[in-house]
Residue frames as a rotation matrix with the C-alpha (Angstrom) as fourth column:
UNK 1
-0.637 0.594 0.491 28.16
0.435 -0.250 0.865 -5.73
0.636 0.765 -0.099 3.62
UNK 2
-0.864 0.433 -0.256 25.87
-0.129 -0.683 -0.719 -3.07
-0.486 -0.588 0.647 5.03
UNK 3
-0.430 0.834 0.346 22.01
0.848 0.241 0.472 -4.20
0.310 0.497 -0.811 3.91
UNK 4
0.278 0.940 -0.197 19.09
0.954 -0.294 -0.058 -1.93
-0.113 -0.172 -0.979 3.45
UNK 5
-0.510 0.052 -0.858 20.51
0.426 -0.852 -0.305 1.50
-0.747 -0.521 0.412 3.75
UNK 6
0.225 0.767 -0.601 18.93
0.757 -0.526 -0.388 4.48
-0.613 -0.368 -0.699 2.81
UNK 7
-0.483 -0.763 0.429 20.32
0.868 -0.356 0.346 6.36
-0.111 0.540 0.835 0.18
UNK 8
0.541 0.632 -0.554 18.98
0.553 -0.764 -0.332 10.22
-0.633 -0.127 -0.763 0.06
UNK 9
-0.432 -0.832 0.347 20.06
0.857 -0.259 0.446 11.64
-0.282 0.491 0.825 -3.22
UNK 10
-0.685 0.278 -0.674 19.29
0.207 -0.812 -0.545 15.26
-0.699 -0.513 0.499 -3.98
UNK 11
-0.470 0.706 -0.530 16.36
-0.855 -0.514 0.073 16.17
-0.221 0.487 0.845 -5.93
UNK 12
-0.477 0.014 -0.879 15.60
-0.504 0.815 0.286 12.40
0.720 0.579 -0.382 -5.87
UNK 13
0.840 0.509 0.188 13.30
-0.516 0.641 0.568 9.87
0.169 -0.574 0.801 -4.12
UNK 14
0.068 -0.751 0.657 15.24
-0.882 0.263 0.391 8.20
-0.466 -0.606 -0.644 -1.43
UNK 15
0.204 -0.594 -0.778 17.02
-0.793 0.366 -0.487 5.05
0.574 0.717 -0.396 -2.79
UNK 16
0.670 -0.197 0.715 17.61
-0.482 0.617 0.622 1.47
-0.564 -0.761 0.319 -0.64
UNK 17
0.533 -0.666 -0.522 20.92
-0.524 0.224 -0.821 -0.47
0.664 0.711 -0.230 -1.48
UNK 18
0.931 -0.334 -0.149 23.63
0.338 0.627 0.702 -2.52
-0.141 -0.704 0.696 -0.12
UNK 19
0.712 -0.654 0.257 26.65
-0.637 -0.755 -0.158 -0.91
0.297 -0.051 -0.954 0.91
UNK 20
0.429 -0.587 -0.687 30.33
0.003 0.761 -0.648 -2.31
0.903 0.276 0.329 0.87
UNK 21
-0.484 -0.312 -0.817 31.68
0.831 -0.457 -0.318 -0.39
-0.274 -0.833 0.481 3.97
UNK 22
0.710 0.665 -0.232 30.55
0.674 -0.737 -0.049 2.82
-0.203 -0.122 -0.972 5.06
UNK 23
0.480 -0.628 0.613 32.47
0.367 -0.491 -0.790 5.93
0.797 0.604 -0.005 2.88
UNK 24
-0.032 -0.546 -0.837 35.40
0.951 -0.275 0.143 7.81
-0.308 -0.791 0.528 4.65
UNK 25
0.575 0.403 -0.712 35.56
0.268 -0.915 -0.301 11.32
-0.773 -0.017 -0.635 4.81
UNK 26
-0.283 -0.879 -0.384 38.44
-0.315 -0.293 0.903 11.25
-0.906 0.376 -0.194 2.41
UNK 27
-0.317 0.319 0.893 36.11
0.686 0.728 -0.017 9.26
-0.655 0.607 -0.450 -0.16
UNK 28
-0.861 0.106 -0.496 34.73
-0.412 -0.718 0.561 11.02
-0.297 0.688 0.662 -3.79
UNK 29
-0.521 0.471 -0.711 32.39
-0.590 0.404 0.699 8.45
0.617 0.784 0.068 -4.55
UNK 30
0.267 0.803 0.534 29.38
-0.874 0.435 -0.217 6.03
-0.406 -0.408 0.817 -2.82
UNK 31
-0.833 -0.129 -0.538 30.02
-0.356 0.870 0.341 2.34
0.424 0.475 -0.771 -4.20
UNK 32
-0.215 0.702 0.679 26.72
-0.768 0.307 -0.561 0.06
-0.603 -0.642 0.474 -3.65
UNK 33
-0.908 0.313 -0.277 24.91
0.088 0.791 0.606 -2.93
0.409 0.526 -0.746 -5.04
UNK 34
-0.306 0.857 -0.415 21.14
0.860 0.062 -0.507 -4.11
-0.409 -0.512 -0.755 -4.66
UNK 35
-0.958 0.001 -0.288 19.94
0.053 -0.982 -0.179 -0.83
-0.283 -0.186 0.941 -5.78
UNK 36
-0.577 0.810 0.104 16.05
0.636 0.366 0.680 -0.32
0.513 0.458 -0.726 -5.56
UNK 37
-0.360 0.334 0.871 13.18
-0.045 -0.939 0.342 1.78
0.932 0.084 0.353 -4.84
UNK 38
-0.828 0.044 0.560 11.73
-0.548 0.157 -0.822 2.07
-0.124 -0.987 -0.106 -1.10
UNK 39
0.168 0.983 0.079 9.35
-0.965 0.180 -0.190 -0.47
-0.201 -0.044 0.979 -2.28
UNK 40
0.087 -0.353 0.932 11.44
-0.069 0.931 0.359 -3.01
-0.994 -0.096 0.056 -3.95
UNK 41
0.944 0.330 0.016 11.09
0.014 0.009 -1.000 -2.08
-0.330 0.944 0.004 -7.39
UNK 42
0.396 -0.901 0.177 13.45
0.671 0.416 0.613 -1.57
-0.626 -0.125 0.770 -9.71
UNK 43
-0.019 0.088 -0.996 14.14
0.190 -0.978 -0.090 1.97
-0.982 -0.191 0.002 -10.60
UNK 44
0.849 0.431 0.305 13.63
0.248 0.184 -0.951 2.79
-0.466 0.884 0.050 -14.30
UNK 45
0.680 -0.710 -0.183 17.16
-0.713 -0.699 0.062 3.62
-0.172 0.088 -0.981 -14.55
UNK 46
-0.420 -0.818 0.394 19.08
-0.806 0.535 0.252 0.75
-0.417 -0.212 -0.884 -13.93
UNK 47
0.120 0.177 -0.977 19.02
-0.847 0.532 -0.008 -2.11
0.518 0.828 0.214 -16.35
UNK 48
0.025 -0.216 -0.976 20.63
0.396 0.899 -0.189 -4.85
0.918 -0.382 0.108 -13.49
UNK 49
0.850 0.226 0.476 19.89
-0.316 -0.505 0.803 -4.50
0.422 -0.833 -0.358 -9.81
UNK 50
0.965 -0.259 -0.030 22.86
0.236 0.818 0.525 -6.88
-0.111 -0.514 0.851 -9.27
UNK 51
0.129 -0.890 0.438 25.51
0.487 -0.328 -0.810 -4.54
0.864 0.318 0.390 -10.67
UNK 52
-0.137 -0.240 -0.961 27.75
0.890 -0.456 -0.013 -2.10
-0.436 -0.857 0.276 -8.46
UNK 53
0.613 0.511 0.603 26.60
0.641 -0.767 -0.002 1.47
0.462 0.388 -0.798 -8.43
UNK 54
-0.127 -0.508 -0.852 28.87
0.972 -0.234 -0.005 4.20
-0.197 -0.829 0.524 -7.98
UNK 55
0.524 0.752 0.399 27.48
0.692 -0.649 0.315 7.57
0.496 0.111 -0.861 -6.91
UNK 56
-0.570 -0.641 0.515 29.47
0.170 -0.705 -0.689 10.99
0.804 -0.305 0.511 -6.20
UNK 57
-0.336 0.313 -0.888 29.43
0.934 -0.014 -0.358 12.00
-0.125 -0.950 -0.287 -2.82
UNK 58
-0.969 0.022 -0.244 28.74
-0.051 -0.992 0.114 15.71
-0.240 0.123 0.963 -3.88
UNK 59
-0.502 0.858 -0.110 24.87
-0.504 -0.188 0.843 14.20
0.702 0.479 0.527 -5.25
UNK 60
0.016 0.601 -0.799 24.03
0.558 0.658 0.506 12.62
0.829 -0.454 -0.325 -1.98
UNK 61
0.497 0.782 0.376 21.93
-0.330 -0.231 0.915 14.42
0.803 -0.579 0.143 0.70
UNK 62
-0.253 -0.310 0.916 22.69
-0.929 0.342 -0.141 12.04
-0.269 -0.887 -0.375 3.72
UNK 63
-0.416 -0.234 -0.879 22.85
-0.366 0.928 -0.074 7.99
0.833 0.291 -0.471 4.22
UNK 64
0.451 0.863 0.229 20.24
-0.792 0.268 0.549 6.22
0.412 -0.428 0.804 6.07
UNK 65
-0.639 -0.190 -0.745 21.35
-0.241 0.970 -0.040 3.37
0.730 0.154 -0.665 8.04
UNK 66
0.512 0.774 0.372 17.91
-0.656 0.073 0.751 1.78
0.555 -0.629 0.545 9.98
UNK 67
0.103 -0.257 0.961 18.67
-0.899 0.389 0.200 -0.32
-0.425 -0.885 -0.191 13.27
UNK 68
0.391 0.005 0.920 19.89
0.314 0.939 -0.138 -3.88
-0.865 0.343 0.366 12.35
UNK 69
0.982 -0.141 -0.128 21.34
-0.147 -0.139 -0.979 -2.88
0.120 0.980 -0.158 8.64
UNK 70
0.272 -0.961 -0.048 24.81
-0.821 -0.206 -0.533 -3.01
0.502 0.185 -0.845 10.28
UNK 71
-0.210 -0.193 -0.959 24.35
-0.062 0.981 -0.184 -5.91
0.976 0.021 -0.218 12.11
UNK 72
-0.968 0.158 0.197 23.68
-0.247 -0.431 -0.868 -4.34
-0.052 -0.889 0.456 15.43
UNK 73
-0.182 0.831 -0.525 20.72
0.954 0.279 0.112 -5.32
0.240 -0.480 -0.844 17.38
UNK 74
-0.067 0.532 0.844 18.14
0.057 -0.843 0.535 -2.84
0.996 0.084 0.027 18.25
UNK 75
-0.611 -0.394 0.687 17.81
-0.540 -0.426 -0.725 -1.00
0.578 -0.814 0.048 21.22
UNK 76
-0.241 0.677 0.695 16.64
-0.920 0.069 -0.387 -3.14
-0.310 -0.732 0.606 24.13
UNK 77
0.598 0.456 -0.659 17.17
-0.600 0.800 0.010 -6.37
0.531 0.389 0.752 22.23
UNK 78
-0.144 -0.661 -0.736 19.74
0.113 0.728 -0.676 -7.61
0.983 -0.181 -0.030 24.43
UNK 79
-0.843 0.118 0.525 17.85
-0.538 -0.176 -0.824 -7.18
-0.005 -0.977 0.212 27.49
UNK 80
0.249 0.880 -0.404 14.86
-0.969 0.226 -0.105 -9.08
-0.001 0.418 0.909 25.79
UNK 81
0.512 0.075 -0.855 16.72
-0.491 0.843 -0.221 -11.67
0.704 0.533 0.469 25.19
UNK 82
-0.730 -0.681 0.057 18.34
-0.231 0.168 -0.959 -12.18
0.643 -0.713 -0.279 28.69
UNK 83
-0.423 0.687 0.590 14.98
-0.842 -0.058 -0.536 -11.55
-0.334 -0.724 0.603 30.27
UNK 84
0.772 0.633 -0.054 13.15
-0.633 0.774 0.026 -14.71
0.059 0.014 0.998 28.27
UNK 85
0.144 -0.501 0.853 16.49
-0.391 0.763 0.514 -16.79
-0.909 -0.407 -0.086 28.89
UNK 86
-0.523 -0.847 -0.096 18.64
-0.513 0.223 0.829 -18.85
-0.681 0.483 -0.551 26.89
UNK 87
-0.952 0.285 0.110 17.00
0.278 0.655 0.702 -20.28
0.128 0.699 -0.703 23.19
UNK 88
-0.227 0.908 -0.351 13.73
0.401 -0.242 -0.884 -18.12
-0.888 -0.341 -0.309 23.47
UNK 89
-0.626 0.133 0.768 12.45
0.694 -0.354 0.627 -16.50
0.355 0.926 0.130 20.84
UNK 90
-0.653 0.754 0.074 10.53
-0.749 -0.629 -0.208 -12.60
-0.110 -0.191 0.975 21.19
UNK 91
-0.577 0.789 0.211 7.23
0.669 0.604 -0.433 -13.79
-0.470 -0.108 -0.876 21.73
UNK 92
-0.480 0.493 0.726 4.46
0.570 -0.454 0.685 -11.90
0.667 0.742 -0.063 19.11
UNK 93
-0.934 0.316 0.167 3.01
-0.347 -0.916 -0.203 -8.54
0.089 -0.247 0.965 20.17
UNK 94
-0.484 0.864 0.140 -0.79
0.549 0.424 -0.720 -9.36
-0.681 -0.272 -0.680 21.00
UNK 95
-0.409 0.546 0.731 -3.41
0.561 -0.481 0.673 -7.82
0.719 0.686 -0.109 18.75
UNK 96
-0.948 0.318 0.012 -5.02
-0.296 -0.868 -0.399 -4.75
-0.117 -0.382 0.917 19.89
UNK 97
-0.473 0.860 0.194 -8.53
0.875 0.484 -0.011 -5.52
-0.103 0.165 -0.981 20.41
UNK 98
-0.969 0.213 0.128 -11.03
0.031 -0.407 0.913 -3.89
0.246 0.888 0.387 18.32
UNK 99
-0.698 0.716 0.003 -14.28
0.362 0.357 -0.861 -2.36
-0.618 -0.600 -0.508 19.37
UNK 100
-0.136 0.534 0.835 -17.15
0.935 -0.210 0.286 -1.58
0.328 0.819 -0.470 17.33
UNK 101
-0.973 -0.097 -0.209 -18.45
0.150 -0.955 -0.256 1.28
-0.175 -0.281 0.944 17.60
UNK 102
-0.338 0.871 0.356 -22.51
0.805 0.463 -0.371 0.35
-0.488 0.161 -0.858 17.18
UNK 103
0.305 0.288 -0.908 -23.63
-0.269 -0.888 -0.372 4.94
-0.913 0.358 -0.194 16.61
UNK 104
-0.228 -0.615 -0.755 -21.08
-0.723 -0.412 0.554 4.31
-0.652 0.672 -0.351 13.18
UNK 105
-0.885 0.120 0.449 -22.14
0.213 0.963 0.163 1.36
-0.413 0.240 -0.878 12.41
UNK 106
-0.112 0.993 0.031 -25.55
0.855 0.112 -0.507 2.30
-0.507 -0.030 -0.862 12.18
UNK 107
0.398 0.220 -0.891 -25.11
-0.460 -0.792 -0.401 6.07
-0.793 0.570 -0.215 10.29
UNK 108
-0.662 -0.582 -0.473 -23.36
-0.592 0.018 0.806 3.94
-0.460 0.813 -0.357 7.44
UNK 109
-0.635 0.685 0.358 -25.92
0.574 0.728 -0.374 1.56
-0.517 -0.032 -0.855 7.67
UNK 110
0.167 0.910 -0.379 -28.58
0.469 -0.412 -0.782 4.73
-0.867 -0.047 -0.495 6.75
UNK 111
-0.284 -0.397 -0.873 -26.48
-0.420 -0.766 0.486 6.17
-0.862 0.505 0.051 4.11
């Protein structure tokens, strides 16, 4: 199962789904499950998100797949995870610290 892709159909708003295998070139037809909007909704079309959806290849644009959807690690995650050693976990990005700005502060202040 391929998760998340991307589904760019033409004149349509892009599409996210799960994919059985990725089509061959010999293929006529898309086959998916999962099918929702890039928000999570659930498109006003489709009555069950849990059915399979099959979509000519002749009405699809191109096929998103983002990093991780195929099971592949992103770039530079196996060097991450060699460098903090064996049973680490990524450690969290730090917050950006935030400075005021006092001038802005103060013209909203007058408004």
């Amino acid at each position: 199962m391929i998760c998340n892709v991307v589904i760019h159909i033409a004149n349509e708003q892009p599409l996210l789904a799960d994919l059985f295998e990725l089509p061959s070139p010999t293929d006529a037809a898309l086959i998916c499950t999962n099918l929702r909007t890039m928000n999570g909704q659930r498109p006003v079309f489709v009555d069950h998100v849990e059915s399979t959806f099959v979509f000519p290849l002749v009405t699809i644009r191109f096929i998103e797949l983002p990093p991780g959807s195929r099971g592949e690690e992103t770039p530079g995650a196996a060097e991450e995870r060699a460098r903090l050693g064996p049973g680490s976990e990524s450690p969290a990005a730090p917050e950006p610290e935030v400075e005021i700005d006092e001038d802005f502060l103060r013209r909203v202040r007058e408004i």
